[in-house]
MARKOLTI-755684 format. One record per residue (C-alpha): y, z, x; residue number from 1. Coordinates in nm, 3 decimals. Each point is the difference from the previous one (the first is absolute). Layout:
{vexvo {Y Z X} NUM};
...
% end
This chain:
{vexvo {-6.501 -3.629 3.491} 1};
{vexvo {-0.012 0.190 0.277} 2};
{vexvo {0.182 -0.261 0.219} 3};
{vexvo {0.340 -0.005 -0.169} 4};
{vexvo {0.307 0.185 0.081} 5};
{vexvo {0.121 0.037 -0.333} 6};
{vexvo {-0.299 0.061 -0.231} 7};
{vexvo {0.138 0.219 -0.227} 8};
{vexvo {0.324 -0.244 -0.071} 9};
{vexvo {-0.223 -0.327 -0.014} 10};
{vexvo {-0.227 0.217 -0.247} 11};
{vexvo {0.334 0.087 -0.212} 12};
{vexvo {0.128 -0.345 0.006} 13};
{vexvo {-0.323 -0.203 -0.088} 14};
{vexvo {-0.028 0.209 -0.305} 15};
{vexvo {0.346 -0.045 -0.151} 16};
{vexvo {-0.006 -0.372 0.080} 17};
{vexvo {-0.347 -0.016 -0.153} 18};
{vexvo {0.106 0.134 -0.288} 19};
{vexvo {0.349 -0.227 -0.066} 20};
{vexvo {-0.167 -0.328 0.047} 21};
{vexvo {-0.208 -0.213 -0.267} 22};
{vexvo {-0.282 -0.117 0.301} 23};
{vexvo {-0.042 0.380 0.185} 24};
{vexvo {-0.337 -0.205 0.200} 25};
{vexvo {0.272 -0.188 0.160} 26};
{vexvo {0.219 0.248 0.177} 27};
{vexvo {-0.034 0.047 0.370} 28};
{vexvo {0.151 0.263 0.228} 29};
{vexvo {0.012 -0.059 0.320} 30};
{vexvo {0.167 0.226 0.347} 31};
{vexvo {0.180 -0.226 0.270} 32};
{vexvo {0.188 0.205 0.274} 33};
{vexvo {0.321 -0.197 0.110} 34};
{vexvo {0.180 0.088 0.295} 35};
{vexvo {-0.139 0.318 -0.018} 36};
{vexvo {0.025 0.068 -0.386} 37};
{vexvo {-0.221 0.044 -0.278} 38};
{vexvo {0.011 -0.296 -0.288} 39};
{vexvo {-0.198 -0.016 -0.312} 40};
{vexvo {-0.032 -0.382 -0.076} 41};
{vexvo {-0.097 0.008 -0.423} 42};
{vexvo {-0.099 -0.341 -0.114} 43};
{vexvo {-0.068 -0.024 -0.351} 44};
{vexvo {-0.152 -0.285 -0.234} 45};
{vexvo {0.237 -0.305 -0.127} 46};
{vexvo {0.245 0.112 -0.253} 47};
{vexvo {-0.035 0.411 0.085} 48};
{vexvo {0.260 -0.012 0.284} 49};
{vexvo {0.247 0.014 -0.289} 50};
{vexvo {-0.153 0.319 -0.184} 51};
{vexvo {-0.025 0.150 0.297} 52};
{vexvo {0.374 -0.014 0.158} 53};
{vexvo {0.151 0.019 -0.353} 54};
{vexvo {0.344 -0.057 -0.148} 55};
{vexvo {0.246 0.013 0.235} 56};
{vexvo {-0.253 0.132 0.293} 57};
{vexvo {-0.031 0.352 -0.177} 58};
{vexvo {-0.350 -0.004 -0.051} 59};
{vexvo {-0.062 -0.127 0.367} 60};
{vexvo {0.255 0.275 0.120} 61};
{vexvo {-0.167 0.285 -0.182} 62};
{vexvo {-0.332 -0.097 0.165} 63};
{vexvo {0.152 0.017 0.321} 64};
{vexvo {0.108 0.362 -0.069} 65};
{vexvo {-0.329 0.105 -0.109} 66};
{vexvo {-0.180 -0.153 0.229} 67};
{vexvo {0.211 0.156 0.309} 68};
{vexvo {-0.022 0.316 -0.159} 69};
{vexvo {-0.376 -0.016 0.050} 70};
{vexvo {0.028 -0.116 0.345} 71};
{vexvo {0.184 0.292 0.114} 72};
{vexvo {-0.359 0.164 -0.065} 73};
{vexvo {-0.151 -0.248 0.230} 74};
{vexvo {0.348 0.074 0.268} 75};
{vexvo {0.087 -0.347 0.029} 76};
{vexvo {0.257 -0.228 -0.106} 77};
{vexvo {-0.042 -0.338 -0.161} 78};
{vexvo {0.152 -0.278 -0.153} 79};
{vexvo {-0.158 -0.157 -0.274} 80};
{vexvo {0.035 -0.413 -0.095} 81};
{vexvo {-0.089 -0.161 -0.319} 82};
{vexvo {-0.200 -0.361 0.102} 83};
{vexvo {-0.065 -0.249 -0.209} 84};
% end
């Protein structure tokens, strides 16, 4: 764990995706840097991508807030992306 830049924020945001979707064995979290930036890719298993960005995005959104929060601890910014 050691190796990550965000561990805190990948910690934060595997546990609230792990605990939305019905196959929690199946989520992944993984850090890319792009140009530069931090970026969470989340996949999750068939058929969770939906629980997990909710109606209208708000459920997506309001792991997105969380999860920056928590990366402000680590002093980085990221994005984060929902894969299927």
């Amino acid at each position: 764990m050691s190796d990550q830049a965000a561990p805190t924020a990948v910690a934060v945001l595997t546990h609230i995706v792990t605990s939305i979707v019905d196959n929690p064995d199946s989520v992944t979290v993984d850090e890319v840097t792009d140009e530069g930036k931090l970026r969470l890719d989340v996949r999750v298993a068939d058929g969770d991508l939906g629980r997990v960005i909710g109606r209208r995005g708000r459920t997506a959104a309001s792991i997105r807030t969380v999860t920056r929060a928590a990366a402000s601890k680590d002093g980085v910014e990221l994005d984060i992306e929902f894969l299927d």
